[in-house]
C-alpha positions in Angstrom: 166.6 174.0 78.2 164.6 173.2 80.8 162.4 169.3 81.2 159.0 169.9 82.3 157.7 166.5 83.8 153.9 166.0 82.6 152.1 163.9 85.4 149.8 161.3 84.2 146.6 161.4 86.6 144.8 158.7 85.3 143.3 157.3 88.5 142.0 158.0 92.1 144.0 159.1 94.8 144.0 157.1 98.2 142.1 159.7 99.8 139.7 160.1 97.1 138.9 156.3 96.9 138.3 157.2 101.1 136.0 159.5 101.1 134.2 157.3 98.3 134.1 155.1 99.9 132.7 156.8 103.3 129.7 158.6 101.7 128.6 155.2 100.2 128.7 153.5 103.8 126.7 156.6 105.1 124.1 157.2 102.1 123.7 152.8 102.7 123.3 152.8 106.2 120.2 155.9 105.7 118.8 153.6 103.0 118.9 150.3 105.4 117.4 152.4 108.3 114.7 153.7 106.0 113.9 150.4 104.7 113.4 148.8 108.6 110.9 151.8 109.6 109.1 151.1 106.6 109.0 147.5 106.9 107.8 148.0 110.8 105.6 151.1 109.8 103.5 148.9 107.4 103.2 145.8 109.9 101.7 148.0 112.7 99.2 149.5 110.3 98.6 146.2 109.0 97.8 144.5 112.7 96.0 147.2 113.8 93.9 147.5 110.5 93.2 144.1 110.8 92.9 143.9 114.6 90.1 146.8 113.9 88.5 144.3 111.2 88.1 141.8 113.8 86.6 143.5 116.6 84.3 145.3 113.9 83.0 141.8 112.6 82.7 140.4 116.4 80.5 143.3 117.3 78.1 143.4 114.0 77.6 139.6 114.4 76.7 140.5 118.2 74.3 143.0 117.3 72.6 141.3 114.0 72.7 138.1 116.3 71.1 139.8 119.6 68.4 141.8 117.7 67.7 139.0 115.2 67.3 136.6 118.4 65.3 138.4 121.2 62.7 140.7 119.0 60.2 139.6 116.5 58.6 141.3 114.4 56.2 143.1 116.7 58.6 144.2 118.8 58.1 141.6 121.0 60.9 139.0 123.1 61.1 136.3 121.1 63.1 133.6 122.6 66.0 132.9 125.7 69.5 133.2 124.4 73.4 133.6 125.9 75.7 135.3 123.8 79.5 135.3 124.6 82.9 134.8 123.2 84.2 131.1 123.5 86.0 128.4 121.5 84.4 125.8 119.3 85.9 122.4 117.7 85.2 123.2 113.9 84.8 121.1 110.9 88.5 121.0 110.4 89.2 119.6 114.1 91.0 122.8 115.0 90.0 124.8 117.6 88.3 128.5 116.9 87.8 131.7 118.6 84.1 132.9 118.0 81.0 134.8 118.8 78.7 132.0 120.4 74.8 132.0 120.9 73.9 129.2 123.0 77.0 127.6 122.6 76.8 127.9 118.7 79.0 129.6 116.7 77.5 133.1 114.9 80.7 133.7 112.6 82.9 130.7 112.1 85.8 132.5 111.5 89.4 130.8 111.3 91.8 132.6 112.2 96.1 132.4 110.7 97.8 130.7 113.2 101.4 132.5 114.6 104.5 130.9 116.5 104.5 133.0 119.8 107.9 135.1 119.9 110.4 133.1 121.7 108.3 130.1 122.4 107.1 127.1 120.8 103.3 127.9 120.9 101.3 127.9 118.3 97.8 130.0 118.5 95.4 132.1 117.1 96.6 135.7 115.9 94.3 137.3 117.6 92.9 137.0 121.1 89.3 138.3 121.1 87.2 139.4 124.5 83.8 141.3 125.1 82.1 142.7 128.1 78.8 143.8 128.0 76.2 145.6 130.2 72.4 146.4 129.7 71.8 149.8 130.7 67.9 149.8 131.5 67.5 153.4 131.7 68.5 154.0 128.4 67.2 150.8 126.7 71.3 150.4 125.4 73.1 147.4 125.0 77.1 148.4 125.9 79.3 146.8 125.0 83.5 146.6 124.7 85.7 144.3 122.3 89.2 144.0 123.1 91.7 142.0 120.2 94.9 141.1 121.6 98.2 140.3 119.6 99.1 136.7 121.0 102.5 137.4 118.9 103.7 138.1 121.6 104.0 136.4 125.2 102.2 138.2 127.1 99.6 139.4 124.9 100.0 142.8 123.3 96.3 144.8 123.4 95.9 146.0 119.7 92.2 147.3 119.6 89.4 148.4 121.8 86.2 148.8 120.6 83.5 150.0 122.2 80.0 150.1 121.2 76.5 150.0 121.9 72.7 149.8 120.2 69.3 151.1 121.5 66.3 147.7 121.6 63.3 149.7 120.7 59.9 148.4 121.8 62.0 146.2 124.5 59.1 145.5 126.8 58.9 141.6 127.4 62.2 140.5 129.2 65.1 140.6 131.0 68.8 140.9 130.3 71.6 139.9 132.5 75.0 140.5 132.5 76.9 137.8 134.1 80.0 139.2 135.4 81.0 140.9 131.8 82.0 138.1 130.1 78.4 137.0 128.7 75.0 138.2 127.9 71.7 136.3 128.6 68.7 137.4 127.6 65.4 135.8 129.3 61.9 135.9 127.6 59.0 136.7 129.9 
């Protein structure tokens, strides 16, 4: 008569709990990778959506502004104005980057506020500039908006906008640009 031993396999080998144990690490560290490039995918379409919002709003409220200011009705100049982008002392006491006719704010926009990476400085989240430049044979005002990230230390450019509009009937004044950073216009 011969014994025959029945084995009682009621559990995972050593190896078996290994290799387990392997395909979760790698199937985890895919889903972890996946998870940061999605994370940093959405922040740089976030910042450069927004960054686009920005120079968008700067360069309607320079253009609504600058038309609104220098032609009446008849097509006529209307008044002397100097449009550029500078820093006003709001309401609040803080310190804002805007569009500035005469020295006045056009947009009065407040801006979050970000720590600077690996400093101590807080700022605005965005650093706006414009140059402009009247091109008289065309009758065009040209301008270009550039938003800067101040994130980062230095700056990190996020948008450039260029644009430009056509003054019809623009027959009584002058326009200077003043080394690209501001715009006068004088009456006649």
């Amino acid at each position: 008569m011969t014994v025959v031993h029945k084995s009682n396999k009621k559990g995972f080998t050593l190896l078996e709990m290994m290799l387990s144990i392997a395909i979760v690490t790698i199937v985890s560290g895919c889903l972890v990778t996946l998870m940061i490039g999605v994370k940093d995918s959405y922040i740089n379409t976030y910042n450069s959506d927004d960054s686009t919002d920005y120079a968008m709003l700067f360069a309607k409220a320079f253009e609504n502004s600058f038309l609104a200011t220098v032609q009446d009705c008849n097509g006529h100049s209307a008044t002397n104005a100097t449009w550029k982008i500078g820093n006003y002392t709001g309401a609040d006491g803080q310190t804002h980057q805007d569009l500035l006719l005469n020295g006045a704010p056009q947009l009065k926009l407040s801006q979050m506020k970000v720590q600077q990476k690996g400093t101590n400085t807080i700022t605005d989240k965005w650093k706006i500039s414009m140059t402009y430049e009247y091109v008289m044979a065309s009758g065009m005002v040209k301008y270009t908006i550039t938003v800067v990230d101040n994130y980062y230390d230095p700056g990190v450019v996020k948008c450039v906008y260029n644009g430009g509009f056509f003054l019809p009937h623009f027959d009584n004044g002058t326009i200077d640009s003043h080394d690209g950073t501001y715009i006068t216009f004088r009456a006649a």
